[in-house]
N, CA, C and O atoms as a CHARMM CRD file, in Angstrom:
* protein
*
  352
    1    1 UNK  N     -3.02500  -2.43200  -4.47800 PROA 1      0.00000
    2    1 UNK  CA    -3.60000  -2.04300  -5.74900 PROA 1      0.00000
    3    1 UNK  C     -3.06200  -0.67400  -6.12500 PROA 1      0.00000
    4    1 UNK  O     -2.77800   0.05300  -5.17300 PROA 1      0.00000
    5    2 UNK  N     -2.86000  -0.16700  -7.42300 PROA 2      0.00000
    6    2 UNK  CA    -2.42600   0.70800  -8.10500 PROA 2      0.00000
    7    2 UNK  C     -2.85800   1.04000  -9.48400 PROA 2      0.00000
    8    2 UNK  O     -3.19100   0.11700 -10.22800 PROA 2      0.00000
    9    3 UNK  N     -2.88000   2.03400  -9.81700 PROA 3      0.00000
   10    3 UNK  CA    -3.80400   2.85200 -11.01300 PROA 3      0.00000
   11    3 UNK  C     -2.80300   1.94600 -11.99200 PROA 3      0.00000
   12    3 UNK  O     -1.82900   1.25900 -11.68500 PROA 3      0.00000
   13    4 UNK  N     -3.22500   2.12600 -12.88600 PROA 4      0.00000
   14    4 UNK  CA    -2.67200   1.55200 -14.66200 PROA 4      0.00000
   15    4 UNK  C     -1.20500   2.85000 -14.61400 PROA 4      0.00000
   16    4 UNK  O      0.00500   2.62500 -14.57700 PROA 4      0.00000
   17    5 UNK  N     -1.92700   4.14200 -14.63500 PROA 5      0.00000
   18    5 UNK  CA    -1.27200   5.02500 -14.60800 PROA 5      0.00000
   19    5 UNK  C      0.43200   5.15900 -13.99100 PROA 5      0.00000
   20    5 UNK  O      1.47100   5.52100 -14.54100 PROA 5      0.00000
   21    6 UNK  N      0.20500   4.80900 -12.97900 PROA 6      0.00000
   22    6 UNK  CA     0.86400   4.87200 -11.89600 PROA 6      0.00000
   23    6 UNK  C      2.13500   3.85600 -12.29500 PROA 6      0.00000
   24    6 UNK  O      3.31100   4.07100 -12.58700 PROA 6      0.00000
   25    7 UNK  N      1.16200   2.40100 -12.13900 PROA 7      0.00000
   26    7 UNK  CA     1.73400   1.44800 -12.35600 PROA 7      0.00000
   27    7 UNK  C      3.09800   1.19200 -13.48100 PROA 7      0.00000
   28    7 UNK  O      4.12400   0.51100 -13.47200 PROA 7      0.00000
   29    8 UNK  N      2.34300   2.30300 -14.55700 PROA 8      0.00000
   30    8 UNK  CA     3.05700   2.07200 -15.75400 PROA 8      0.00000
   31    8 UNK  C      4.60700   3.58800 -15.92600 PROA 8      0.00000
   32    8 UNK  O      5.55100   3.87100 -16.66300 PROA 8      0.00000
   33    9 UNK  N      4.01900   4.01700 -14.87000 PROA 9      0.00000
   34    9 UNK  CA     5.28500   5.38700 -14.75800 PROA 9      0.00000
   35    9 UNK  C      6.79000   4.66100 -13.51000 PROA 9      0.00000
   36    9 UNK  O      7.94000   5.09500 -13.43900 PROA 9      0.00000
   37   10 UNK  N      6.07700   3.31900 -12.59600 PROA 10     0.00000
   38   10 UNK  CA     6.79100   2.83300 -11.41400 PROA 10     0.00000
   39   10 UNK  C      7.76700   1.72000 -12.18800 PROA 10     0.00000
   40   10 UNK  O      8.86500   1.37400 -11.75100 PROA 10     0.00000
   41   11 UNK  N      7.19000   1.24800 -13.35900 PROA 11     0.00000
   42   11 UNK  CA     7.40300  -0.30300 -14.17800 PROA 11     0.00000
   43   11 UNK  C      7.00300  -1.04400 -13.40800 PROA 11     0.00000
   44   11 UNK  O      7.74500  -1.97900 -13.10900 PROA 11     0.00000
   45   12 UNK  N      5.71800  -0.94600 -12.78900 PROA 12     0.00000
   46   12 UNK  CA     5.01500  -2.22000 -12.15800 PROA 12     0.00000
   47   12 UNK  C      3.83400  -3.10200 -12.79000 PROA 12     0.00000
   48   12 UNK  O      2.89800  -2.53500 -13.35300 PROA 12     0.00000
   49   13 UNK  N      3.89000  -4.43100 -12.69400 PROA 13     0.00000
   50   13 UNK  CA     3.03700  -4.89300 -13.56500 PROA 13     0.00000
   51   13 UNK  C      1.97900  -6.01400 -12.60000 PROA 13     0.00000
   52   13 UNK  O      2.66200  -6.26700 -11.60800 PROA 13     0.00000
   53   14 UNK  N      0.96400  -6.58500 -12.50700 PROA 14     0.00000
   54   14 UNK  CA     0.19000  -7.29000 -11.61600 PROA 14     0.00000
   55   14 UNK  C      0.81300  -8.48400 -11.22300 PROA 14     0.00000
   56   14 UNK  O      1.17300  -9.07000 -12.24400 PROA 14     0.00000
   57   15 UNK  N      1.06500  -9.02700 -10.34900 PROA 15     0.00000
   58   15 UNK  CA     1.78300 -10.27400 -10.09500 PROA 15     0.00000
   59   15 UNK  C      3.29800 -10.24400  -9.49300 PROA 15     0.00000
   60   15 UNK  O      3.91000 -11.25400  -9.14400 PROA 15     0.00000
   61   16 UNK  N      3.88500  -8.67400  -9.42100 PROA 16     0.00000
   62   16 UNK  CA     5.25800  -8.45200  -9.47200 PROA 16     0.00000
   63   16 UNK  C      5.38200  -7.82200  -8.42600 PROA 16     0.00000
   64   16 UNK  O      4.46100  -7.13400  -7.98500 PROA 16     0.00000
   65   17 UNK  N      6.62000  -7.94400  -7.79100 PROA 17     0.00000
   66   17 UNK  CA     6.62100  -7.62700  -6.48000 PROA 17     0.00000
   67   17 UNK  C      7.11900  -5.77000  -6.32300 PROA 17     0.00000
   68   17 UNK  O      7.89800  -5.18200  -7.07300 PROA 17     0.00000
   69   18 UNK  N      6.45900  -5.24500  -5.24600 PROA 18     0.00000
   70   18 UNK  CA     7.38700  -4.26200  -4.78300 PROA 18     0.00000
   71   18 UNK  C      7.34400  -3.71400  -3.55400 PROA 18     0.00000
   72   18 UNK  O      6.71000  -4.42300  -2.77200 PROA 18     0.00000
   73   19 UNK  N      7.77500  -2.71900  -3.07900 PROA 19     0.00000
   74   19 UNK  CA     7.82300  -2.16300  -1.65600 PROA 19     0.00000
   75   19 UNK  C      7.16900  -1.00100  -1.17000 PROA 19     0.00000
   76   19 UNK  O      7.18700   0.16000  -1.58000 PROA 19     0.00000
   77   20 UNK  N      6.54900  -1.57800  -0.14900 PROA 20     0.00000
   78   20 UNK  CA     5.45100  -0.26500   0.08500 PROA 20     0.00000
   79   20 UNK  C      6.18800   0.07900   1.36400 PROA 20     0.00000
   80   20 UNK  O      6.63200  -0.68800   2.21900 PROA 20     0.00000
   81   21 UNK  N      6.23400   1.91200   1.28400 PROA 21     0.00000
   82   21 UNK  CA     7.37100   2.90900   2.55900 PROA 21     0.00000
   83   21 UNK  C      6.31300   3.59900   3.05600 PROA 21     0.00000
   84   21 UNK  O      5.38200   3.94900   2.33000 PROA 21     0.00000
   85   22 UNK  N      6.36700   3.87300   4.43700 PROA 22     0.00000
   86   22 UNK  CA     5.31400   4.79800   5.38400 PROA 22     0.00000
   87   22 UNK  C      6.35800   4.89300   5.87500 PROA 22     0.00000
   88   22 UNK  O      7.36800   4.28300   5.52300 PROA 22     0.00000
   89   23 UNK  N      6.22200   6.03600   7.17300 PROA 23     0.00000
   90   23 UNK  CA     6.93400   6.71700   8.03500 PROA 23     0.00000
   91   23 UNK  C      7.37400   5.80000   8.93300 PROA 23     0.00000
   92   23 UNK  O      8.46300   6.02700   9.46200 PROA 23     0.00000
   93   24 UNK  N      6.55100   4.43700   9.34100 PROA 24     0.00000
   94   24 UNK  CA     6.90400   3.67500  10.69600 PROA 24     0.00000
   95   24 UNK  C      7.73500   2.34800   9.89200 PROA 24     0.00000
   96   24 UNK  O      8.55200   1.69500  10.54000 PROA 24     0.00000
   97   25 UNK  N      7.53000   2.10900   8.83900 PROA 25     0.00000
   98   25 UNK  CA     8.25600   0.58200   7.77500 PROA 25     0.00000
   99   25 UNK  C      7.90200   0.89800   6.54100 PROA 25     0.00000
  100   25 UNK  O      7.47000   1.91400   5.99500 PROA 25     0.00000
  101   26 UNK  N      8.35700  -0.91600   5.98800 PROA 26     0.00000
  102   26 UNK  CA     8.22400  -1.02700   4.73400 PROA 26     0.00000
  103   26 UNK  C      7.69500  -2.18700   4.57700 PROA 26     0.00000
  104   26 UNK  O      7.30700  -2.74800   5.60200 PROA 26     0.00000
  105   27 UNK  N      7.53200  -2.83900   3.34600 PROA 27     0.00000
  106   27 UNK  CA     7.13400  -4.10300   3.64000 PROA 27     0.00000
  107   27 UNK  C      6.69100  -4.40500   1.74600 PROA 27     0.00000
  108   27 UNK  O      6.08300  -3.77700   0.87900 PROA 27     0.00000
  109   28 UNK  N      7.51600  -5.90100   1.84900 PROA 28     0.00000
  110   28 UNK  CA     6.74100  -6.37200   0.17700 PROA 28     0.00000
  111   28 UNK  C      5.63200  -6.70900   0.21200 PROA 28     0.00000
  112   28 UNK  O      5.15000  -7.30000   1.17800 PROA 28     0.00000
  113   29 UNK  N      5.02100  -6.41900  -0.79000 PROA 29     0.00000
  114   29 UNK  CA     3.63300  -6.46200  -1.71400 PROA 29     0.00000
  115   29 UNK  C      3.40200  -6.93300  -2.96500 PROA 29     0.00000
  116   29 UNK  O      4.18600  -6.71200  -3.88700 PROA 29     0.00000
  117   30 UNK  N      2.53100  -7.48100  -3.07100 PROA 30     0.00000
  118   30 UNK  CA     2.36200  -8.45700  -4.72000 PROA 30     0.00000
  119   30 UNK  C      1.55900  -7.42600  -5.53100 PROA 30     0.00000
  120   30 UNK  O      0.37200  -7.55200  -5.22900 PROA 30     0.00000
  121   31 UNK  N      1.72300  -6.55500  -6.34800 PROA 31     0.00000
  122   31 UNK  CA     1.52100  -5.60000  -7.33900 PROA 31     0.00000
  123   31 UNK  C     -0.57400  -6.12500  -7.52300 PROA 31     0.00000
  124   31 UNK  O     -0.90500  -7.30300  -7.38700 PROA 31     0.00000
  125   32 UNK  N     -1.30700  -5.35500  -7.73100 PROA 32     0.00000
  126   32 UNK  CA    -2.40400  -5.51500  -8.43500 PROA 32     0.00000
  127   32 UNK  C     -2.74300  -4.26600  -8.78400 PROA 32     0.00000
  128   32 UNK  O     -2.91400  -3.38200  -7.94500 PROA 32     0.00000
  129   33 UNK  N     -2.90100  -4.04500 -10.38400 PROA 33     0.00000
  130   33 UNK  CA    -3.05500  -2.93200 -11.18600 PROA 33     0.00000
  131   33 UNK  C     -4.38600  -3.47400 -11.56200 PROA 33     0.00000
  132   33 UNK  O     -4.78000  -4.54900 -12.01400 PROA 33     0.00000
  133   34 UNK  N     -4.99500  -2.23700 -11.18000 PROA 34     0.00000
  134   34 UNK  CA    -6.56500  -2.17200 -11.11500 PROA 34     0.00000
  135   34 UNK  C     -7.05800  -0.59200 -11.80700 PROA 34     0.00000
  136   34 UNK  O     -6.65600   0.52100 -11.46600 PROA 34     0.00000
  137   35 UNK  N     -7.67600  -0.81000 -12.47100 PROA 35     0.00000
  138   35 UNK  CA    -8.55600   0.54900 -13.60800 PROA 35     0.00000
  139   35 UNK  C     -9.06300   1.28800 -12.34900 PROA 35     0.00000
  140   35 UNK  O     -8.77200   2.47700 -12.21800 PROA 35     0.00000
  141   36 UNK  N     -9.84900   0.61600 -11.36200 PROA 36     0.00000
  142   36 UNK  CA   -10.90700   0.92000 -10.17100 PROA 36     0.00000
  143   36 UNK  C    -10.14800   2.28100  -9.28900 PROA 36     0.00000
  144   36 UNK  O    -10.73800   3.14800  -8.64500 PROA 36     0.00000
  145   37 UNK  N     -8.50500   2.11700  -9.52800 PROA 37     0.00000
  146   37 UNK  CA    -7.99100   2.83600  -8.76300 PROA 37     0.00000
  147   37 UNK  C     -7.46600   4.28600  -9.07600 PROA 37     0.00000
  148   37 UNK  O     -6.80000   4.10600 -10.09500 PROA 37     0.00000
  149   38 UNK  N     -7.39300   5.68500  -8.75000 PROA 38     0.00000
  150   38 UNK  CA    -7.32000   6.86900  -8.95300 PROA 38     0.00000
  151   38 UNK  C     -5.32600   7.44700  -9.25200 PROA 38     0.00000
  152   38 UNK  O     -4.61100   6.96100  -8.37600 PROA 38     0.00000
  153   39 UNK  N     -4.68800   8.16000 -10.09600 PROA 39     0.00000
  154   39 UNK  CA    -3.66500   7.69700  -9.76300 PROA 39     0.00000
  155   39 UNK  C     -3.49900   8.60500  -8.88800 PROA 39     0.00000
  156   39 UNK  O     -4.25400   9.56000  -8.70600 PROA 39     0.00000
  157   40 UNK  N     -2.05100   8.24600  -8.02900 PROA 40     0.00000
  158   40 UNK  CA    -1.64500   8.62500  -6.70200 PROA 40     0.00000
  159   40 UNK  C     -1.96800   8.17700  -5.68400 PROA 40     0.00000
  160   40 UNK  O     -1.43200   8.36300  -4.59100 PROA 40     0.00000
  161   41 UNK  N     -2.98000   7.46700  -5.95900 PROA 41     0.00000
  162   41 UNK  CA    -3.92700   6.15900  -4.74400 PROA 41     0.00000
  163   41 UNK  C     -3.21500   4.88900  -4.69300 PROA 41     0.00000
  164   41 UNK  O     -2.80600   4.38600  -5.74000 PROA 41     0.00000
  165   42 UNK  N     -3.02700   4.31700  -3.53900 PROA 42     0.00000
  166   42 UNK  CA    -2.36700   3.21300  -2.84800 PROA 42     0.00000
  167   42 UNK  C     -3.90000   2.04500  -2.31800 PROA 42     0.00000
  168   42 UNK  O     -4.46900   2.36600  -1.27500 PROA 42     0.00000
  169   43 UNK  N     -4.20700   1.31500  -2.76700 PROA 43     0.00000
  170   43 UNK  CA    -5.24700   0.37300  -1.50600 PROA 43     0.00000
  171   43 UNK  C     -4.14600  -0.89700  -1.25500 PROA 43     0.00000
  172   43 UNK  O     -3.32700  -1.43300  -2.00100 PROA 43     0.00000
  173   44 UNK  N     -4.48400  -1.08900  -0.00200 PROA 44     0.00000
  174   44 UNK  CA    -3.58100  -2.54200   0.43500 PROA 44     0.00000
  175   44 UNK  C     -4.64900  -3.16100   2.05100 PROA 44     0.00000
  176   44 UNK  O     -4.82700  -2.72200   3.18700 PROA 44     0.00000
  177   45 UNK  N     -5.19900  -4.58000   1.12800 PROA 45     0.00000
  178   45 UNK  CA    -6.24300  -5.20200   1.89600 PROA 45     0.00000
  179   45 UNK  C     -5.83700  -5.23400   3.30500 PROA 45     0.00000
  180   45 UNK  O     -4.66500  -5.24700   3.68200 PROA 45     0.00000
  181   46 UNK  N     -7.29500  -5.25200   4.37000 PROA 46     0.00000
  182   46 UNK  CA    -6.77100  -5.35500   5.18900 PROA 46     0.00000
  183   46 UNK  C     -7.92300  -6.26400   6.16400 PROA 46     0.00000
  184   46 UNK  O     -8.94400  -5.66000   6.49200 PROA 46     0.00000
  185   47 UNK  N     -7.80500  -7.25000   6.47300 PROA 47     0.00000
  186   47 UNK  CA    -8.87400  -7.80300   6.86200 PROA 47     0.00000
  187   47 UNK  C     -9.84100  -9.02700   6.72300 PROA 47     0.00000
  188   47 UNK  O     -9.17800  -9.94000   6.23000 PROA 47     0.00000
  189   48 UNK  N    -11.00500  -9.39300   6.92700 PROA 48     0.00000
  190   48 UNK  CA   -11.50600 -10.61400   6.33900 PROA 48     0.00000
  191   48 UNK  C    -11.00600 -11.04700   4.91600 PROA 48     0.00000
  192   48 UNK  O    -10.48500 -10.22700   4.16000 PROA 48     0.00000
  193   49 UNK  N    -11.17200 -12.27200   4.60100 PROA 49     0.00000
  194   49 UNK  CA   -11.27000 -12.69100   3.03300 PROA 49     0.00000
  195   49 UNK  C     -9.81700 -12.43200   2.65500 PROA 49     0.00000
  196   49 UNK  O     -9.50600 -12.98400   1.60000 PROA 49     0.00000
  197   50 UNK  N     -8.75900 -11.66800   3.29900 PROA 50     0.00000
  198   50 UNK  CA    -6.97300 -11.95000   2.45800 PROA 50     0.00000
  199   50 UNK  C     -7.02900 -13.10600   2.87100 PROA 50     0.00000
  200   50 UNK  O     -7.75700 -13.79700   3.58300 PROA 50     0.00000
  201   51 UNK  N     -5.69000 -13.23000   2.01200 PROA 51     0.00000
  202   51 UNK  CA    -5.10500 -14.61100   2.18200 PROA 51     0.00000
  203   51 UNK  C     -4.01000 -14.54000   3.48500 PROA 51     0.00000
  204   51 UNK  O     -3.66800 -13.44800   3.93900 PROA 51     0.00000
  205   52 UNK  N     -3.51300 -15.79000   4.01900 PROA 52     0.00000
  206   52 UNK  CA    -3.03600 -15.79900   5.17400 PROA 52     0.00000
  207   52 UNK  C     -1.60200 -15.34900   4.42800 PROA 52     0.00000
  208   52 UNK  O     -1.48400 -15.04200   3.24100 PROA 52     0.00000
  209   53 UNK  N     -0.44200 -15.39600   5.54000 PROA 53     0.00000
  210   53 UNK  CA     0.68800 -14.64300   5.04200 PROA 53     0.00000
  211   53 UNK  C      0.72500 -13.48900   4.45300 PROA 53     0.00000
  212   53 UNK  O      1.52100 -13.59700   3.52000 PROA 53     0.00000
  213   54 UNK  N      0.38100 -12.65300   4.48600 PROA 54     0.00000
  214   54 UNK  CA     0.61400 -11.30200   3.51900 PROA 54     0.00000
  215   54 UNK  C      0.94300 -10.46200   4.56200 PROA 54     0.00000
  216   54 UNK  O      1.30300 -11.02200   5.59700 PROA 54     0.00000
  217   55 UNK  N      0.90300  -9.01600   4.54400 PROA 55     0.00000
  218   55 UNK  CA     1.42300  -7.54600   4.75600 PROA 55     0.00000
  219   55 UNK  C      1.00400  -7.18200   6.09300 PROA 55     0.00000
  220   55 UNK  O      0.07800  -7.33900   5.29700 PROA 55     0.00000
  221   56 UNK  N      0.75200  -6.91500   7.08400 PROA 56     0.00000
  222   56 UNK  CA    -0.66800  -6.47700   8.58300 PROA 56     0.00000
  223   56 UNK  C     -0.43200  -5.12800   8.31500 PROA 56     0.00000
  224   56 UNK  O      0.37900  -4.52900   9.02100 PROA 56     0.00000
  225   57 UNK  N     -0.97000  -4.59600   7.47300 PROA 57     0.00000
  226   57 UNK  CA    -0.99200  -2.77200   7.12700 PROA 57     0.00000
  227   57 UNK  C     -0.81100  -2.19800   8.82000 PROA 57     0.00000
  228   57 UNK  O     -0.07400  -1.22400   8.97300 PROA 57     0.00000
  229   58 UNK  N     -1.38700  -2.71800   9.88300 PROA 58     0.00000
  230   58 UNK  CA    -1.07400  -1.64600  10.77800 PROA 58     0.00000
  231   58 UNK  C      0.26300  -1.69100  11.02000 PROA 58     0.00000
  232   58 UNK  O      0.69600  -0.61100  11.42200 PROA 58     0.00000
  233   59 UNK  N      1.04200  -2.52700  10.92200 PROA 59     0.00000
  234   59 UNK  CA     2.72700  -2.08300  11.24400 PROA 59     0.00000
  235   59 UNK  C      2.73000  -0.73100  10.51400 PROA 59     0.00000
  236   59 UNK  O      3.14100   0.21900  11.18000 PROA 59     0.00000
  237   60 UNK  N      2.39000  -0.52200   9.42100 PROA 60     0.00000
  238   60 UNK  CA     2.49500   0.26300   8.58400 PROA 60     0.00000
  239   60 UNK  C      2.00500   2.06500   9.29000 PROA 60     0.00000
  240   60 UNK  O      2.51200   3.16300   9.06100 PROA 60     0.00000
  241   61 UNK  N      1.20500   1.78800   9.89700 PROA 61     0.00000
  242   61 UNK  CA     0.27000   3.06800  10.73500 PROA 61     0.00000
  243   61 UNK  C      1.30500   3.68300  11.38600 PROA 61     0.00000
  244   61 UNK  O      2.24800   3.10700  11.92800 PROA 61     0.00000
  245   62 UNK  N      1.06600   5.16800  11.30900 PROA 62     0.00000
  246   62 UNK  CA     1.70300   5.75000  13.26400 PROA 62     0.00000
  247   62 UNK  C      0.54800   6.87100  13.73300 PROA 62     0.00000
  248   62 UNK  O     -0.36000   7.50100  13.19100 PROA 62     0.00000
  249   63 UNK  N      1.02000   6.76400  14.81100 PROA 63     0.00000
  250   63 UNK  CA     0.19300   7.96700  15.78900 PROA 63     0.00000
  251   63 UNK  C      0.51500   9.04500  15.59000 PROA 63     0.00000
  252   63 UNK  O      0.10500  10.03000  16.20400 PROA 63     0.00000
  253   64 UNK  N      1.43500   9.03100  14.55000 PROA 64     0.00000
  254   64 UNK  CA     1.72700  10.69800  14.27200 PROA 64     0.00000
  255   64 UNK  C      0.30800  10.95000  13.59600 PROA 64     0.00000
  256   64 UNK  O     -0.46700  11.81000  14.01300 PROA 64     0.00000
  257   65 UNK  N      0.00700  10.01500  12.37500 PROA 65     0.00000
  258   65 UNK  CA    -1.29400  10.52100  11.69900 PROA 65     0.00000
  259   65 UNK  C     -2.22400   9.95200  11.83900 PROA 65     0.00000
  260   65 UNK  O     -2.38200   8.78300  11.48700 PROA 65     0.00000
  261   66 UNK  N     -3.19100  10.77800  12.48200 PROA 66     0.00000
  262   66 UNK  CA    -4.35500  10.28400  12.95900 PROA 66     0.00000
  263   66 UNK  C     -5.34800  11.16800  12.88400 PROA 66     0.00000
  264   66 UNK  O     -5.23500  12.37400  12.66200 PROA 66     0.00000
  265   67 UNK  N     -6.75600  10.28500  13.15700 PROA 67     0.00000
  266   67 UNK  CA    -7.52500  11.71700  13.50300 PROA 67     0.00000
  267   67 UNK  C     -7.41200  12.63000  14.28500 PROA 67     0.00000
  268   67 UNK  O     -6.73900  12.44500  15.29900 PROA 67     0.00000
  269   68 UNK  N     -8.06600  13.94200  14.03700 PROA 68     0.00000
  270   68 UNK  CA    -7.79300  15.23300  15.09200 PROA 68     0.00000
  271   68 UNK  C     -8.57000  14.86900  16.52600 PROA 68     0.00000
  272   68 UNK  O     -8.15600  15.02400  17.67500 PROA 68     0.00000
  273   69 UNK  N    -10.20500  14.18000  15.91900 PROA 69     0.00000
  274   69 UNK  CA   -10.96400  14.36600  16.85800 PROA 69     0.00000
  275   69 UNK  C    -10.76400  13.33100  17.73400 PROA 69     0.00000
  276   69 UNK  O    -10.21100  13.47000  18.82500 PROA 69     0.00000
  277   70 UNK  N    -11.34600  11.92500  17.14600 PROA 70     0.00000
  278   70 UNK  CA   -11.17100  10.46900  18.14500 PROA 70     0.00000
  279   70 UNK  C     -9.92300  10.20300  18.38100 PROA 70     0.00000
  280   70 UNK  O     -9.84800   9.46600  19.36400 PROA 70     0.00000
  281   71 UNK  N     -8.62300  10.52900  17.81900 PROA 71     0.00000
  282   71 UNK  CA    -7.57500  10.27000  18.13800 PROA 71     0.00000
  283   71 UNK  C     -6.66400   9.02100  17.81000 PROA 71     0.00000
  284   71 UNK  O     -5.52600   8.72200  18.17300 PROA 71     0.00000
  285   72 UNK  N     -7.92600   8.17500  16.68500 PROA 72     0.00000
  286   72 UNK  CA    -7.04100   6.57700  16.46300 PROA 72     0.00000
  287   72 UNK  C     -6.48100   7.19700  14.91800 PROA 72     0.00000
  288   72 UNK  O     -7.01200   8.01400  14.16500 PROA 72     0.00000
  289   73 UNK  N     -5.44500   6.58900  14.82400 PROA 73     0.00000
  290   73 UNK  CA    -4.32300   6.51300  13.64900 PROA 73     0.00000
  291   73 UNK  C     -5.44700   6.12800  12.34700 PROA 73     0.00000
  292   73 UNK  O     -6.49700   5.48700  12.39600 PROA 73     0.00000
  293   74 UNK  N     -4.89500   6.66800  11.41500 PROA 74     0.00000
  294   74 UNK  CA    -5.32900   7.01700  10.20600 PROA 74     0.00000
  295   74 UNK  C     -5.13700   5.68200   9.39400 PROA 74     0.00000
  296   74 UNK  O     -3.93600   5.41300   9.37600 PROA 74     0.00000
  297   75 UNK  N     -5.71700   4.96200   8.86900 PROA 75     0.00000
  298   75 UNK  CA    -6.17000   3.62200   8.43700 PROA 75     0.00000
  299   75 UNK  C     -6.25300   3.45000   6.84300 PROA 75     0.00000
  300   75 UNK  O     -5.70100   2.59000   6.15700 PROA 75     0.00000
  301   76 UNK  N     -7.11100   4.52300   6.42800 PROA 76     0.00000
  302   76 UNK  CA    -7.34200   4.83900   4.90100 PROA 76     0.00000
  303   76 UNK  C     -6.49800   5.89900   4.38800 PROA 76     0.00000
  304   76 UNK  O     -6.55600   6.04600   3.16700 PROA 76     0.00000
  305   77 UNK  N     -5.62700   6.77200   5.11400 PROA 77     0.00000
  306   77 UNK  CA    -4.81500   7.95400   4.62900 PROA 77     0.00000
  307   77 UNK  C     -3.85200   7.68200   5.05500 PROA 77     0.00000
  308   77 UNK  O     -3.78500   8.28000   6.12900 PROA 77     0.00000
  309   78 UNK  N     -2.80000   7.00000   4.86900 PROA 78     0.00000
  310   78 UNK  CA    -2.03900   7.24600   5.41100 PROA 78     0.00000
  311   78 UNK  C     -1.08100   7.18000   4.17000 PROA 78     0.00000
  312   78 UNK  O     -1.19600   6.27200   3.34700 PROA 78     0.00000
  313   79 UNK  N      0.28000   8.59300   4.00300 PROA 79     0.00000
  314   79 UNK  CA     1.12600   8.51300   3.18800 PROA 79     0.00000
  315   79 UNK  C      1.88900   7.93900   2.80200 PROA 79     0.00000
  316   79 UNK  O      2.79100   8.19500   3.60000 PROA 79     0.00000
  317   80 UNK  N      2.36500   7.14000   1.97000 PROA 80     0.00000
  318   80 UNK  CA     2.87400   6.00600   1.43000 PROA 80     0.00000
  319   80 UNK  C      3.67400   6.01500   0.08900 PROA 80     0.00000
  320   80 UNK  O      2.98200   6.48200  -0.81500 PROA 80     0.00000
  321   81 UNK  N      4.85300   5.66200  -0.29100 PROA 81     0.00000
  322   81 UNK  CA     5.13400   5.43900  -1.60100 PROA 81     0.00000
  323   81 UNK  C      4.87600   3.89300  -2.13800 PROA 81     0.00000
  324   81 UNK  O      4.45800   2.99900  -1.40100 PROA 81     0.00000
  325   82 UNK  N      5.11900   3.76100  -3.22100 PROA 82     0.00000
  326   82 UNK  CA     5.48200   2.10600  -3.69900 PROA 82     0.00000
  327   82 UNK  C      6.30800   2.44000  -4.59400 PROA 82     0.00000
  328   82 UNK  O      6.29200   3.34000  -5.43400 PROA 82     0.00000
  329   83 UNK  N      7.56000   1.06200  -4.16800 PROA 83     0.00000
  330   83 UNK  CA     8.52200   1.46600  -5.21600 PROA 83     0.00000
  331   83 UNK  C      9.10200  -0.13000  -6.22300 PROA 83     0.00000
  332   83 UNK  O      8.93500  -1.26000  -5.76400 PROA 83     0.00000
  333   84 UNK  N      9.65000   0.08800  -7.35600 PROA 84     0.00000
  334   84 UNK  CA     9.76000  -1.57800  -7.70200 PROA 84     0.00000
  335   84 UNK  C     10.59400  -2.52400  -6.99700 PROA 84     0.00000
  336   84 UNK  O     11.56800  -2.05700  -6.40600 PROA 84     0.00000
  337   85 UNK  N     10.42900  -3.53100  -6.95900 PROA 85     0.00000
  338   85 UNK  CA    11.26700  -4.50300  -6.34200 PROA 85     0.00000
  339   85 UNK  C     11.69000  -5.40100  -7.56000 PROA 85     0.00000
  340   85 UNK  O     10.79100  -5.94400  -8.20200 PROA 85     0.00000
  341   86 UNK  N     12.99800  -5.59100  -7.91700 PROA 86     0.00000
  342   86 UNK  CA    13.37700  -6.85300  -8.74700 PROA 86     0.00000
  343   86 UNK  C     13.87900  -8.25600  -8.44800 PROA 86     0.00000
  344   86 UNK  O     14.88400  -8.56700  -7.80900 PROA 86     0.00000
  345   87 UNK  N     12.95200  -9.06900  -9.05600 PROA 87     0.00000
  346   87 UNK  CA    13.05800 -10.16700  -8.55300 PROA 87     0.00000
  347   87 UNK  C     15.23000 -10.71800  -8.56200 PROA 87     0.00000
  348   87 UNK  O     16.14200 -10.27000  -9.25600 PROA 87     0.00000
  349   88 UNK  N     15.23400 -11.53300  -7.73400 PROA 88     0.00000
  350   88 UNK  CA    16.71900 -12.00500  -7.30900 PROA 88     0.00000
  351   88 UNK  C     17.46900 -11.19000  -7.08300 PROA 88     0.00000
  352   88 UNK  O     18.61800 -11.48300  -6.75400 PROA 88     0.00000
């Protein structure tokens, strides 16, 4: 998911593919432009209720960023771009 904002500065539109970059991979993603979202904010499901085949965000994680205190990798923060993907 991605702000309107965002969406519309990347040329991304809902339904359209593109590539989400962290420090450890990358990986395609099916665009959903959502009002709900802040711009500069990234959400990408993770868990009950997706659909099968899609993304496993933890490839996406590293142990570089994590919490200070408990020590497990950072789940909801973690830095990320999205960039467009064109179809063929």
């Amino acid at each position: 998911r991605v702000s309107p904002e965002d969406a519309r500065r990347l040329g991304l539109v809902t339904g359209g593919p593109a590539r989400l970059v962290t420090r450890t991979g990358a990986a395609q993603v099916m665009v959903e432009v959502s009002p709900s979202m802040r711009p500069g904010h990234l959400a990408l499901p993770n868990g009950t209720g997706t659909r099968d085949g899609g993304v496993a965000p933890n490839t996406l994680t590293s142990l570089q960023d994590r919490d200070a205190f408990a020590g497990t990798p950072w789940h909801k923060f973690v830095p990320a771009r999205l960039e467009l993907l064109h179809d063929g």
